[in-house]
MOPAC internal coordinates of N, CA, C and O (Angstrom, degrees):
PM7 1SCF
backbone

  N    0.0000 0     0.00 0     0.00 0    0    0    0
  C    1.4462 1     0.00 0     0.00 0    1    0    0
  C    1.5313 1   108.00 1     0.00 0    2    1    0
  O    1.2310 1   114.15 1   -74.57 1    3    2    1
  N    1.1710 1   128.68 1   105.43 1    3    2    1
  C    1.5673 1   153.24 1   163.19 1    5    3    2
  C    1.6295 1    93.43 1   -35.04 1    6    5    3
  O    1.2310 1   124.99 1   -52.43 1    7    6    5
  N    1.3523 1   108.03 1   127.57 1    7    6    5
  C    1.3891 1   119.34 1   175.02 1    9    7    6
  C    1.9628 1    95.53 1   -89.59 1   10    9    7
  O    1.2310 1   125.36 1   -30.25 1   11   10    9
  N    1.7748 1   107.32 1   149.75 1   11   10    9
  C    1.3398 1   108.32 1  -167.46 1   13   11   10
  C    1.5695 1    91.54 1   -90.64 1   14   13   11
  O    1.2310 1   128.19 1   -31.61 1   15   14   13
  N    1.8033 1   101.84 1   148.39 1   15   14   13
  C    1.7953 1   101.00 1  -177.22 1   17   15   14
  C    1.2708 1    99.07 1  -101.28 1   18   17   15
  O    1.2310 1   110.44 1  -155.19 1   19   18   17
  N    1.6629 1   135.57 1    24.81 1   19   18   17
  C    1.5505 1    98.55 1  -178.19 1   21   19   18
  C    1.5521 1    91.39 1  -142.65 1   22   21   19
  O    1.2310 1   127.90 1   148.03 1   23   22   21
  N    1.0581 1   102.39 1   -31.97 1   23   22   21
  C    1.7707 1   103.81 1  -166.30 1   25   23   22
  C    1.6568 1   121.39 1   -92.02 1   26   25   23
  O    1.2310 1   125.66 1   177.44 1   27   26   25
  N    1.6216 1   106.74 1    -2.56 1   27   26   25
  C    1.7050 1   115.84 1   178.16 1   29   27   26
  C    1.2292 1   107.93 1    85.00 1   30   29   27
  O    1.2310 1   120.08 1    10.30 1   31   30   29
  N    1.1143 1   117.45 1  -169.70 1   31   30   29
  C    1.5338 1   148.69 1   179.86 1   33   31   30
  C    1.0521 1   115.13 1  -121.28 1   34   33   31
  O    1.2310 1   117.12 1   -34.27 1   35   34   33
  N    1.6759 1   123.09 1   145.73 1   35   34   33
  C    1.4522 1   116.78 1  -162.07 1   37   35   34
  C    1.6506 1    96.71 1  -162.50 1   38   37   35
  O    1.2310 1   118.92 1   -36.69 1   39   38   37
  N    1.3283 1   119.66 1   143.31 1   39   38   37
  C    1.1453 1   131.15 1   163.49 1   41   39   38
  C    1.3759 1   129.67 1  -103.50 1   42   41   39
  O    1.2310 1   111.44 1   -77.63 1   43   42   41
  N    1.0592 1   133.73 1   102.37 1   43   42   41
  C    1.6227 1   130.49 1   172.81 1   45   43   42
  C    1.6732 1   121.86 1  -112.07 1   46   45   43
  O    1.2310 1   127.16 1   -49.19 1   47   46   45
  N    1.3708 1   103.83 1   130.81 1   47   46   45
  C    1.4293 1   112.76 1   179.87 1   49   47   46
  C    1.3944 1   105.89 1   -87.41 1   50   49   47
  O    1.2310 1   107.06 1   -38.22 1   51   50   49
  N    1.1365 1   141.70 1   141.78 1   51   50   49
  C    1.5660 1   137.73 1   167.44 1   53   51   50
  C    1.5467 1   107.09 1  -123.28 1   54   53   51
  O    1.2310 1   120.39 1  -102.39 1   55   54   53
  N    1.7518 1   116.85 1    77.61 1   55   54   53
  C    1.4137 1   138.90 1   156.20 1   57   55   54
  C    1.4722 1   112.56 1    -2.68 1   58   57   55
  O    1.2310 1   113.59 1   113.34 1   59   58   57
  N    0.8272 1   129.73 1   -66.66 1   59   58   57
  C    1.5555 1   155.22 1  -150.97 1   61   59   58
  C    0.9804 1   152.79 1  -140.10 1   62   61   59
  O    1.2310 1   105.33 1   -72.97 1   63   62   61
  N    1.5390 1   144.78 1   107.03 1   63   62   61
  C    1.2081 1   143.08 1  -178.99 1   65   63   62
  C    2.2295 1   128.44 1   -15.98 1   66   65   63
  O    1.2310 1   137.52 1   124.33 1   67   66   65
  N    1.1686 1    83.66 1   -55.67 1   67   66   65
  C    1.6320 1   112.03 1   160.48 1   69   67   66
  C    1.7919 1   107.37 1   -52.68 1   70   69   67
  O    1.2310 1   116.40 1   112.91 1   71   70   69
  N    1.1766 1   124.45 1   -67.09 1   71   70   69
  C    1.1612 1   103.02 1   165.08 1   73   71   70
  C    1.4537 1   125.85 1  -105.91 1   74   73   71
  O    1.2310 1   115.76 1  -143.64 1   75   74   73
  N    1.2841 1   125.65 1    36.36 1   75   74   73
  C    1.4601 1   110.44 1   144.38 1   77   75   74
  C    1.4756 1   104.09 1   -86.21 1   78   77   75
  O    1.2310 1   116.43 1   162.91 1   79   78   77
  N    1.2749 1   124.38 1   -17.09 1   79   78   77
  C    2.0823 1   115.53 1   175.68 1   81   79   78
  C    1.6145 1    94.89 1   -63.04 1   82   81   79
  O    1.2310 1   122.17 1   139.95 1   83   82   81
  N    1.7606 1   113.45 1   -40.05 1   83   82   81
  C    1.3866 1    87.22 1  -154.89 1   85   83   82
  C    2.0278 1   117.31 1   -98.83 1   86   85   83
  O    1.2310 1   137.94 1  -165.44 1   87   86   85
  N    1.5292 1    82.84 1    14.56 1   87   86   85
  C    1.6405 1   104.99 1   162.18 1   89   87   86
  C    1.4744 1   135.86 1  -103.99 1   90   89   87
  O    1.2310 1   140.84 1   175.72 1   91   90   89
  N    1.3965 1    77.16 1    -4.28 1   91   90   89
  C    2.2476 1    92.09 1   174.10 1   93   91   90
  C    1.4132 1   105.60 1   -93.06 1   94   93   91
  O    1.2310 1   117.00 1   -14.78 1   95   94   93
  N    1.5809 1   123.31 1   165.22 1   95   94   93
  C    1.2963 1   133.45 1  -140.68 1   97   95   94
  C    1.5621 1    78.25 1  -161.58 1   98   97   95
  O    1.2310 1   110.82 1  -111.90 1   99   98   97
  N    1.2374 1   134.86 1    68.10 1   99   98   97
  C    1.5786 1   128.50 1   169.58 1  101   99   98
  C    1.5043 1   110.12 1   -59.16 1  102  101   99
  O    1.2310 1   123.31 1   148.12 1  103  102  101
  N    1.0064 1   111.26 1   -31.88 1  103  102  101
  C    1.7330 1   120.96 1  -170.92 1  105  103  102
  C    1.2671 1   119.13 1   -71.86 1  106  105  103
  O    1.2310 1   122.04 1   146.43 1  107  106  105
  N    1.3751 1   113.70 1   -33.57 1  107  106  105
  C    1.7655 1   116.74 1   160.69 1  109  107  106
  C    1.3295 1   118.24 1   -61.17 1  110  109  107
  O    1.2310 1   120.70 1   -23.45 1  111  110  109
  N    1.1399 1   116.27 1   156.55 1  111  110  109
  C    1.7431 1   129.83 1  -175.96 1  113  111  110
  C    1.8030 1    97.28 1   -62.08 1  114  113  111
  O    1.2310 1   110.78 1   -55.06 1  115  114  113
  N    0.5638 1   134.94 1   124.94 1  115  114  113
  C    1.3265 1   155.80 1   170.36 1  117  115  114
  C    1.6123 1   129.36 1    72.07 1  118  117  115
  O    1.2310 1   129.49 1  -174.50 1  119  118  117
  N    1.5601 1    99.30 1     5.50 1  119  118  117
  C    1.4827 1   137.47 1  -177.33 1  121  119  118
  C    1.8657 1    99.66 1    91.13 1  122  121  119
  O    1.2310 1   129.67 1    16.79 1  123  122  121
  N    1.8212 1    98.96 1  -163.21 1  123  122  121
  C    1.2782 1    85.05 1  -155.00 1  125  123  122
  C    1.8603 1    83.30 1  -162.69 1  126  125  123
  O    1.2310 1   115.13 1   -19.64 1  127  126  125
  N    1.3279 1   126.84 1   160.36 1  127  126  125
  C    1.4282 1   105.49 1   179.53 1  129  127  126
  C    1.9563 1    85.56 1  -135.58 1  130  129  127
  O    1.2310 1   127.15 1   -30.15 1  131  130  129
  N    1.1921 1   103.86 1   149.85 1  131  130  129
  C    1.2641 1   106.00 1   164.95 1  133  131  130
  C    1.5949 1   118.03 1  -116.62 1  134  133  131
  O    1.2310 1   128.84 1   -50.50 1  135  134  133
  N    1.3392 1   100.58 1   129.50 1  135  134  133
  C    1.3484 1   111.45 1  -169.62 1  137  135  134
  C    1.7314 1   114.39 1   -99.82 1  138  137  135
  O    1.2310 1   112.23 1   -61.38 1  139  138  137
  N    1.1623 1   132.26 1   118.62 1  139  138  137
  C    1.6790 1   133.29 1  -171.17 1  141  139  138
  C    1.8085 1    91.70 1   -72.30 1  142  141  139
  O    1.2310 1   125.00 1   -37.10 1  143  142  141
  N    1.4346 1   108.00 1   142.90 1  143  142  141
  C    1.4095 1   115.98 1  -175.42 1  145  143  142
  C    1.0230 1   106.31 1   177.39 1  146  145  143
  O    1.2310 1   117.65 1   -61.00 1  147  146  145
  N    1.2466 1   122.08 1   119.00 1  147  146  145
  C    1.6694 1   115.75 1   150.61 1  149  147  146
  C    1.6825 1   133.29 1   -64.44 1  150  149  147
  O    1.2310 1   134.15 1   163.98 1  151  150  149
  N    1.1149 1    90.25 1   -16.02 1  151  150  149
  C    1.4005 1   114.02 1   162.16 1  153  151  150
  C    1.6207 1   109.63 1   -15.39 1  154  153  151
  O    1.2310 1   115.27 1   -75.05 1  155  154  153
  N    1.0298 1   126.58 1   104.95 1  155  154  153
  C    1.5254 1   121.61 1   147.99 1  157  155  154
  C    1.7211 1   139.96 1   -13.75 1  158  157  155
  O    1.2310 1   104.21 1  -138.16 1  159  158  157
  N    1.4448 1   146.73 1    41.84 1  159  158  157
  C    1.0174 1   130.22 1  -142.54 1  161  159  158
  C    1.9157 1   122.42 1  -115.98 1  162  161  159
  O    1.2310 1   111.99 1   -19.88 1  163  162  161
  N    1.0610 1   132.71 1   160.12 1  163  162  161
  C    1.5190 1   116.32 1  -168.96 1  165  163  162
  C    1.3637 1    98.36 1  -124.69 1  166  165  163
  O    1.2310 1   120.51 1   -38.85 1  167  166  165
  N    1.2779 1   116.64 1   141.15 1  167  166  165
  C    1.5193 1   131.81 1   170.07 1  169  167  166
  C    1.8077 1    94.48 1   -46.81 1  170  169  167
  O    1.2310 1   130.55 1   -40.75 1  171  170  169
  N    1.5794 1    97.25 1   139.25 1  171  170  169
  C    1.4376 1   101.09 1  -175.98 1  173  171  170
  C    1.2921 1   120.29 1    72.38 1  174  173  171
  O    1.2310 1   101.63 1   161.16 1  175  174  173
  N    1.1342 1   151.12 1   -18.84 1  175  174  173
  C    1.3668 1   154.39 1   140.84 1  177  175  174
  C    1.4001 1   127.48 1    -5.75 1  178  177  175
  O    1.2310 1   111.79 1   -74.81 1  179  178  177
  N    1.2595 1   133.07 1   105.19 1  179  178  177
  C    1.6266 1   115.94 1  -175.49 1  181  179  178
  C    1.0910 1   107.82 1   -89.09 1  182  181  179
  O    1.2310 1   115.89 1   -64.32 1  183  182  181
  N    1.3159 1   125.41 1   115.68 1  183  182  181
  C    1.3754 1   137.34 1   143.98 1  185  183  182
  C    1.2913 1   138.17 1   -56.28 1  186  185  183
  O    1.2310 1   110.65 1   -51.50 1  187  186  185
  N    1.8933 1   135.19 1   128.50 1  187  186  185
  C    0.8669 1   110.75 1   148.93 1  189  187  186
  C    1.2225 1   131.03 1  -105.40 1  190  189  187
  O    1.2310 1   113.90 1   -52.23 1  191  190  189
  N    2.1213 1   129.16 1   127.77 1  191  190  189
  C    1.3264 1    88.00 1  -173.94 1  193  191  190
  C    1.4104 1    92.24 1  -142.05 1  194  193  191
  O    1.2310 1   128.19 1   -22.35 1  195  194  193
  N    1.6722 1   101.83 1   157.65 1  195  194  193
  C    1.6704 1   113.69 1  -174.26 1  197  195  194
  C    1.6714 1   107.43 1   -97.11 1  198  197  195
  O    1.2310 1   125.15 1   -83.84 1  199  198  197
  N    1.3644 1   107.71 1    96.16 1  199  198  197
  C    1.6332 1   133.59 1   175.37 1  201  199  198
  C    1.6503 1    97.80 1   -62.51 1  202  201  199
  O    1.2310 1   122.97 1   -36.24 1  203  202  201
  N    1.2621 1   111.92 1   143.76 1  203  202  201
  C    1.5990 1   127.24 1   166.36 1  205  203  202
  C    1.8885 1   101.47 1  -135.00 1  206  205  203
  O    1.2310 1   121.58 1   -84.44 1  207  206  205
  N    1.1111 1   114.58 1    95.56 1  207  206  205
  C    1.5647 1   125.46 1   170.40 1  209  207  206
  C    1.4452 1   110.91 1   -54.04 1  210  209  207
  O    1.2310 1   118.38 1   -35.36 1  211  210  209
  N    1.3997 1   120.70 1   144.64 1  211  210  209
  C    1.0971 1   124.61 1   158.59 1  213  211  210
  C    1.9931 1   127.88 1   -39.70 1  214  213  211
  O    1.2310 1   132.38 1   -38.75 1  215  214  213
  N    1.2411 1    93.69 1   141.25 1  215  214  213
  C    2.5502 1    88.32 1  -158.41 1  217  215  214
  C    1.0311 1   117.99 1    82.16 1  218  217  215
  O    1.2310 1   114.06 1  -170.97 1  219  218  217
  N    1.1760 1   128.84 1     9.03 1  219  218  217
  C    1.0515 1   126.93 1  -166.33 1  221  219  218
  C    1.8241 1   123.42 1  -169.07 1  222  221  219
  O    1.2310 1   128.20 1   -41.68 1  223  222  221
  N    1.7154 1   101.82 1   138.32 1  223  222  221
  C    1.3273 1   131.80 1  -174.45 1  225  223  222
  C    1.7936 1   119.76 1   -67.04 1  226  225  223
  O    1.2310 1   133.97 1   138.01 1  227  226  225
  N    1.5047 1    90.60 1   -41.99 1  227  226  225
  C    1.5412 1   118.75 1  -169.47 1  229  227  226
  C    2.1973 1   100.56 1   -50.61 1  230  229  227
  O    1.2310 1   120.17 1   -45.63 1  231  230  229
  N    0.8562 1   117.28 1   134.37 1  231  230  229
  C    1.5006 1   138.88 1   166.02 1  233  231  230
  C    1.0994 1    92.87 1   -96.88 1  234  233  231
  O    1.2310 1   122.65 1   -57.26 1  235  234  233
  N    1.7635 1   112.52 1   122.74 1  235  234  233
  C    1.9290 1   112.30 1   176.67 1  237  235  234
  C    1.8248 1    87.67 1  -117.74 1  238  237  235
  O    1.2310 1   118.27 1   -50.48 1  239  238  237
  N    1.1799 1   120.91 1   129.52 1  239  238  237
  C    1.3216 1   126.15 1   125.27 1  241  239  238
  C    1.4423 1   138.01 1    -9.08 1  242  241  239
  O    1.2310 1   121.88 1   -85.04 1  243  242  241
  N    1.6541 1   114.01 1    94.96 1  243  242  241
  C    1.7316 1    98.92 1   176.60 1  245  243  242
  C    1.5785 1   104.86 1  -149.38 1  246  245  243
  O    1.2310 1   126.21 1   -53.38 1  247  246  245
  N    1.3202 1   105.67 1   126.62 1  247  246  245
  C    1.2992 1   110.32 1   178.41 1  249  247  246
  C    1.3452 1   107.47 1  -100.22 1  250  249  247
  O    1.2310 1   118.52 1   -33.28 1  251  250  249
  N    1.3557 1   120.43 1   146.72 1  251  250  249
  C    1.6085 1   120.09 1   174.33 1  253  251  250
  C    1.6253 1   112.92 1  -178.93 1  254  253  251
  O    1.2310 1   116.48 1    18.73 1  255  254  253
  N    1.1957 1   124.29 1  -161.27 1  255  254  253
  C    1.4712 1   125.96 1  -177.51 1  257  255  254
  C    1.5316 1   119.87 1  -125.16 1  258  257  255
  O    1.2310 1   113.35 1   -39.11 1  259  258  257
  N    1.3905 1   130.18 1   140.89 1  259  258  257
  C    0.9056 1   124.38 1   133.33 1  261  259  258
  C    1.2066 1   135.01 1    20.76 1  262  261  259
  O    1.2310 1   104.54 1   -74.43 1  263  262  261
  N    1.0860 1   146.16 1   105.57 1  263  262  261
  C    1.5954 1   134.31 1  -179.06 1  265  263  262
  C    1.5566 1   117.44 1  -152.91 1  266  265  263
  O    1.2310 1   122.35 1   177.62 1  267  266  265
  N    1.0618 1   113.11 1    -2.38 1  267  266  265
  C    2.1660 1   130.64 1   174.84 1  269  267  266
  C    0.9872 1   108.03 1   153.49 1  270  269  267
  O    1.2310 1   130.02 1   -47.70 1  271  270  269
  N    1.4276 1    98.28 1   132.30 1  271  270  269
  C    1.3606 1   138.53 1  -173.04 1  273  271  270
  C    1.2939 1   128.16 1  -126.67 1  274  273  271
  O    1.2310 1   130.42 1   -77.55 1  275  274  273
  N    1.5557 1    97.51 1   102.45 1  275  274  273
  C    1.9865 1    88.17 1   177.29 1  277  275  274
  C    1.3283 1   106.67 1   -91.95 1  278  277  275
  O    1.2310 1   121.47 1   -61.85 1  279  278  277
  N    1.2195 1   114.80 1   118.15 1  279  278  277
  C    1.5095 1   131.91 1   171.96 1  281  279  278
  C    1.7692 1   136.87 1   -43.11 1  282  281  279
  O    1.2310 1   129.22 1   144.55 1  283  282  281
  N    1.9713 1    99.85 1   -35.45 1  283  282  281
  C    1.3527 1   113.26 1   166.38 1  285  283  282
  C    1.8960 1    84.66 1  -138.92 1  286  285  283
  O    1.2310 1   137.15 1   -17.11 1  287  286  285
  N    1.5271 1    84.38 1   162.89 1  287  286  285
  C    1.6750 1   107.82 1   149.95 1  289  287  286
  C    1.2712 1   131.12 1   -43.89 1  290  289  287
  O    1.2310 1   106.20 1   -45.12 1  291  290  289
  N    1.3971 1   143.24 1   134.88 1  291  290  289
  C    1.4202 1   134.88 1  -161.20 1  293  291  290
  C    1.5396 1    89.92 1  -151.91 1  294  293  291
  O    1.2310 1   122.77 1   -38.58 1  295  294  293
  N    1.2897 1   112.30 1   141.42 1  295  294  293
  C    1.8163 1   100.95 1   158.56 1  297  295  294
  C    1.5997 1   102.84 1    38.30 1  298  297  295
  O    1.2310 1   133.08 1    32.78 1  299  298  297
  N    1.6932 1    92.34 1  -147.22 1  299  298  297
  C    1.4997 1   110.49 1  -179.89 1  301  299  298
  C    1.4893 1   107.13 1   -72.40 1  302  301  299
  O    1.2310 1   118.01 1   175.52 1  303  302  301
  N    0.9351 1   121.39 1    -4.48 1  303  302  301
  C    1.8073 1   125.66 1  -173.64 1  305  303  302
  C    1.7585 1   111.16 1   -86.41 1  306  305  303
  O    1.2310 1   123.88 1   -74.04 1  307  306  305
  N    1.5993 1   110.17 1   105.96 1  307  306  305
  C    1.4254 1   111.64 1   158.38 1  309  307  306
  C    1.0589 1   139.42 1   -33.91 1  310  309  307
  O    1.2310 1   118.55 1   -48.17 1  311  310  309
  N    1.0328 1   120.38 1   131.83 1  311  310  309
  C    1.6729 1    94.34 1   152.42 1  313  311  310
  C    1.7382 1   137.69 1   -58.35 1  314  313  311
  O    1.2310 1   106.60 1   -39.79 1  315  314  313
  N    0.7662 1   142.52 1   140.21 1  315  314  313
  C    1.4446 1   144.91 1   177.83 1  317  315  314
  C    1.4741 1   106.89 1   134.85 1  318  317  315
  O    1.2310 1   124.81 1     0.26 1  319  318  317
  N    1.7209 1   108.38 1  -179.74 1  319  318  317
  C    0.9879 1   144.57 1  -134.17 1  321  319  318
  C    1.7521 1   109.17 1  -132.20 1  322  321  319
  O    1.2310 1   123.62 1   -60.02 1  323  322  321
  N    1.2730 1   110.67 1   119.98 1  323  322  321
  C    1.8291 1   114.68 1  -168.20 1  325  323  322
  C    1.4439 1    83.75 1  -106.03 1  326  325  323
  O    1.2310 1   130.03 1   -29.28 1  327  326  325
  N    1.8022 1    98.27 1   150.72 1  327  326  325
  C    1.6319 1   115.19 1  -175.75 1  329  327  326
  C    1.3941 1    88.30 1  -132.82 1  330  329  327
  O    1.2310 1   133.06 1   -61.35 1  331  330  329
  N    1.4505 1    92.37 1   118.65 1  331  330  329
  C    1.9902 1   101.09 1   152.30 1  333  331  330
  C    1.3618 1   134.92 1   -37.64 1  334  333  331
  O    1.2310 1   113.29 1   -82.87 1  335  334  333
  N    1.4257 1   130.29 1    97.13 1  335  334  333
  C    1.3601 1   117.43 1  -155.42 1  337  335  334
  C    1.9390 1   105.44 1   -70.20 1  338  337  335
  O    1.2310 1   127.18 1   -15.86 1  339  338  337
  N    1.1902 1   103.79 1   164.14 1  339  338  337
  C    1.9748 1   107.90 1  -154.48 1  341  339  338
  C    1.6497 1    96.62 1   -82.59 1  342  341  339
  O    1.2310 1   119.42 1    -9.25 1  343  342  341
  N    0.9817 1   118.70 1   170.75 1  343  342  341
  C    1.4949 1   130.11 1   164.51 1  345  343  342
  C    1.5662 1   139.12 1   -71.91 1  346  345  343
  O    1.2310 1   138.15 1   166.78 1  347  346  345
  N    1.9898 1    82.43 1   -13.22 1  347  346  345
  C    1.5117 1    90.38 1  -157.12 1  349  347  346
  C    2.0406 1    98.14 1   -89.81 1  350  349  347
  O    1.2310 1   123.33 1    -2.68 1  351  350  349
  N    1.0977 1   111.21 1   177.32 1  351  350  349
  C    1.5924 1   133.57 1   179.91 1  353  351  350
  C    1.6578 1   107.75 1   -27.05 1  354  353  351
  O    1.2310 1   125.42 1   135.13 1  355  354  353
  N    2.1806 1   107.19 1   -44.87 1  355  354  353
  C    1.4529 1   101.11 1  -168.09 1  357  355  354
  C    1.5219 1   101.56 1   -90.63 1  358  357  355
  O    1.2310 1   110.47 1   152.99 1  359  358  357
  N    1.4725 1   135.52 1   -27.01 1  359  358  357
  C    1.5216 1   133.67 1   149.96 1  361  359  358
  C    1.3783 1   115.89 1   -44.08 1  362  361  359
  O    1.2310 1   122.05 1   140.79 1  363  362  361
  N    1.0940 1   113.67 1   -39.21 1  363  362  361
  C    2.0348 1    88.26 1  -172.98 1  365  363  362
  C    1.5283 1    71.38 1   -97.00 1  366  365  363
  O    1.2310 1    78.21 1   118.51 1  367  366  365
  N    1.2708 1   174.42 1   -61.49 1  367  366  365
  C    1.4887 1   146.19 1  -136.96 1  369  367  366
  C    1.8633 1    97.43 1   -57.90 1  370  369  367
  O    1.2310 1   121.99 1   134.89 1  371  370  369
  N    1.2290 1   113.79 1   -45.11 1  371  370  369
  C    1.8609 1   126.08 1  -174.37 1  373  371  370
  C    2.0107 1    86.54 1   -60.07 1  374  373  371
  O    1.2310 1   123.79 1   101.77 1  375  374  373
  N    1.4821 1   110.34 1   -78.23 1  375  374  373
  C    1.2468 1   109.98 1  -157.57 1  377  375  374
  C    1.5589 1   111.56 1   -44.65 1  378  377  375
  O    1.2310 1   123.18 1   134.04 1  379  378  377
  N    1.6912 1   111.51 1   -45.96 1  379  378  377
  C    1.3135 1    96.57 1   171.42 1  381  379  378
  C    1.5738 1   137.69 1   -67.37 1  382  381  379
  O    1.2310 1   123.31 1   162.09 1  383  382  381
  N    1.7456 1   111.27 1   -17.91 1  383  382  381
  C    1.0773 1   119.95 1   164.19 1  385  383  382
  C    1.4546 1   123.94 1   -42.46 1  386  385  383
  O    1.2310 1   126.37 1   122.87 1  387  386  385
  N    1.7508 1   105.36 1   -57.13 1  387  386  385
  C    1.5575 1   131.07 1   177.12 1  389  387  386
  C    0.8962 1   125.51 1   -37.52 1  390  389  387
  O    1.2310 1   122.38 1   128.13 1  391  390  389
  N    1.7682 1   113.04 1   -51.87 1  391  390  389
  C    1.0692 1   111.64 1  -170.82 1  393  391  390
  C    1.7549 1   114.75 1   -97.30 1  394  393  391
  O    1.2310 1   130.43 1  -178.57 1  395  394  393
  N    1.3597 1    97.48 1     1.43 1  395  394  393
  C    1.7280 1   101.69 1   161.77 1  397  395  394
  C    1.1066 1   124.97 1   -46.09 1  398  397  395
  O    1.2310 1   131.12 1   113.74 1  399  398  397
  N    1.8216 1    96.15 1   -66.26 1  399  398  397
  C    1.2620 1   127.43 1  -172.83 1  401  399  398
  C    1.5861 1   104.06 1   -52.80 1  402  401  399
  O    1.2310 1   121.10 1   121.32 1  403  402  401
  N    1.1329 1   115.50 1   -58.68 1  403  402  401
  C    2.0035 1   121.37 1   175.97 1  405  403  402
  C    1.4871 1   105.59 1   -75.75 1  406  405  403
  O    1.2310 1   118.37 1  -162.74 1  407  406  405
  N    1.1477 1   120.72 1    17.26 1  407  406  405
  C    1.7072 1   100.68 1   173.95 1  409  407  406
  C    1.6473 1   105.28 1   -75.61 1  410  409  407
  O    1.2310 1   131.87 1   -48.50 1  411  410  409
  N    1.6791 1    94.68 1   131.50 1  411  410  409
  C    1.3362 1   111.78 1   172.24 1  413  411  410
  C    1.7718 1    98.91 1   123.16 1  414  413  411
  O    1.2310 1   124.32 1   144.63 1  415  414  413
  N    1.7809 1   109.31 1   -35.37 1  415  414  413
  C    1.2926 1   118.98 1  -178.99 1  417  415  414
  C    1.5947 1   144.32 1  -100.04 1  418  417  415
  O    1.2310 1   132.25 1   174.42 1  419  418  417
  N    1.5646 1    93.96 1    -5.58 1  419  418  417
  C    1.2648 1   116.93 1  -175.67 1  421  419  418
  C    1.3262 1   131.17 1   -34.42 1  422  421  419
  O    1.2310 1   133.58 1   129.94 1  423  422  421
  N    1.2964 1    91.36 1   -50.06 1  423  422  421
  C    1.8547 1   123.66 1  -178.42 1  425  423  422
  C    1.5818 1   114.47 1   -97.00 1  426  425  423
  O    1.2310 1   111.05 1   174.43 1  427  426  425
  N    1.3778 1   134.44 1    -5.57 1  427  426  425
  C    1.2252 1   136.38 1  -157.75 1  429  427  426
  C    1.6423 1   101.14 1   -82.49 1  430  429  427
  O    1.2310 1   124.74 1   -29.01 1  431  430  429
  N    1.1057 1   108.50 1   150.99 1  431  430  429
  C    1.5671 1   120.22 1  -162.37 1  433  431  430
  C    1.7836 1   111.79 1   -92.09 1  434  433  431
  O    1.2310 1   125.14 1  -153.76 1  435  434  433
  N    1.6925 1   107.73 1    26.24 1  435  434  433
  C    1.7348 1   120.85 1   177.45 1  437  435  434
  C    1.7272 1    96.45 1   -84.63 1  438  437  435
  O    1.2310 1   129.91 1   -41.33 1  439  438  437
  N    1.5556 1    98.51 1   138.67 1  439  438  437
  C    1.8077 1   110.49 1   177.33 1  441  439  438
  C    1.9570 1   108.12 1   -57.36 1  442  441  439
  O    1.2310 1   137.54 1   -30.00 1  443  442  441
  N    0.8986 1    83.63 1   150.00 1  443  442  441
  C    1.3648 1   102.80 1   178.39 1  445  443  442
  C    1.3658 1   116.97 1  -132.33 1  446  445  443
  O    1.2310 1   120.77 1   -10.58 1  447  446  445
  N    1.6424 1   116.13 1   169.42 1  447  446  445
  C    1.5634 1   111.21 1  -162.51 1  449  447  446
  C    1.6250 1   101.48 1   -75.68 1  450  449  447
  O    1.2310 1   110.57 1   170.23 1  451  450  449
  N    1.3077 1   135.33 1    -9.77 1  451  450  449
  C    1.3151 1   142.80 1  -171.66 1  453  451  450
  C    1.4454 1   112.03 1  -111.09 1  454  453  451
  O    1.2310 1   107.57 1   160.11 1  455  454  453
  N    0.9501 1   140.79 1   -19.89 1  455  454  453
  C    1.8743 1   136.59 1  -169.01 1  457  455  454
  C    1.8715 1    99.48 1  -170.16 1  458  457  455
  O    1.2310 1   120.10 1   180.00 1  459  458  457

C-alpha cells in the first residue's frame, strides 16, 4: 500500500453506530467516509487514514482521495474532509464492513456531516 504524498496520514476512531451513518457517503462511487478535522485538506489529495469502526479495536488501512470538504463548522456539520474509499482489497474490506454495520440505513433520509 503506497503511502499518500500530499494529503498526510490520519487516524479516525468512529465511536458509534449514529455516527458512522453520519460519516458514510453511500452516494459516492465506492462510498466515501468523512473524517471531522481541522486539518488543512485539498480536493484530490491522497490520504492515508487508519479507520477504527464502531465494536471494534482493529485499525483498518485505507487509502483514497479527497472528495468534500467543509472548511468550518456549520449546524450539526464538522469541520473536515470525506475521502473516497480505494478500490483495492483493504477499501472494499472497510466498504463492506460499513455497510454491514448500516444495513437497513444506508439510504435513510437522517442529516449527515455532508448533505
Amino acid at each position: 500500500m503506497a503511502m499518500p504524498s500530499r494529503g498526510g496520514i490520519v487516524t479516525h476512531h468512529i465511536e458509534d453506530i449514529a455516527t458512522l451513518y453520519a460519516s458514510y457517503l453511500s452516494f459516492v462511487d465506492n462510498g466515501a467516509i468523512f473524517v471531522p478535522s481541522d486539518r488543512v485538506q485539498n480536493l484530490g489529495d491522497e490520504v492515508f487514514v487508519a479507520i477504527t469502526l464502531p465494536n471494534s479495536s482493529e485499525r483498518l488501512p485505507m487509502n483514497g482521495k479527497v472528495i468534500w470538504i467543509n472548511r468550518k463548522a456549520q449546524g450539526n456539520r464538522p469541520a473536515g474532509f470525506a475521502v473516497q474509499i480505494g478500490q483495492d482489497a483493504s477499501g472494499q474490506r472497510i466498504k463492506n464492513e460499513v455497510e454491514r454495520l448500516l444495513a437497513g440505513k444506508v439510504d435513510s433520509q437522517q442529516a449527515t456531516y455532508t448533505m
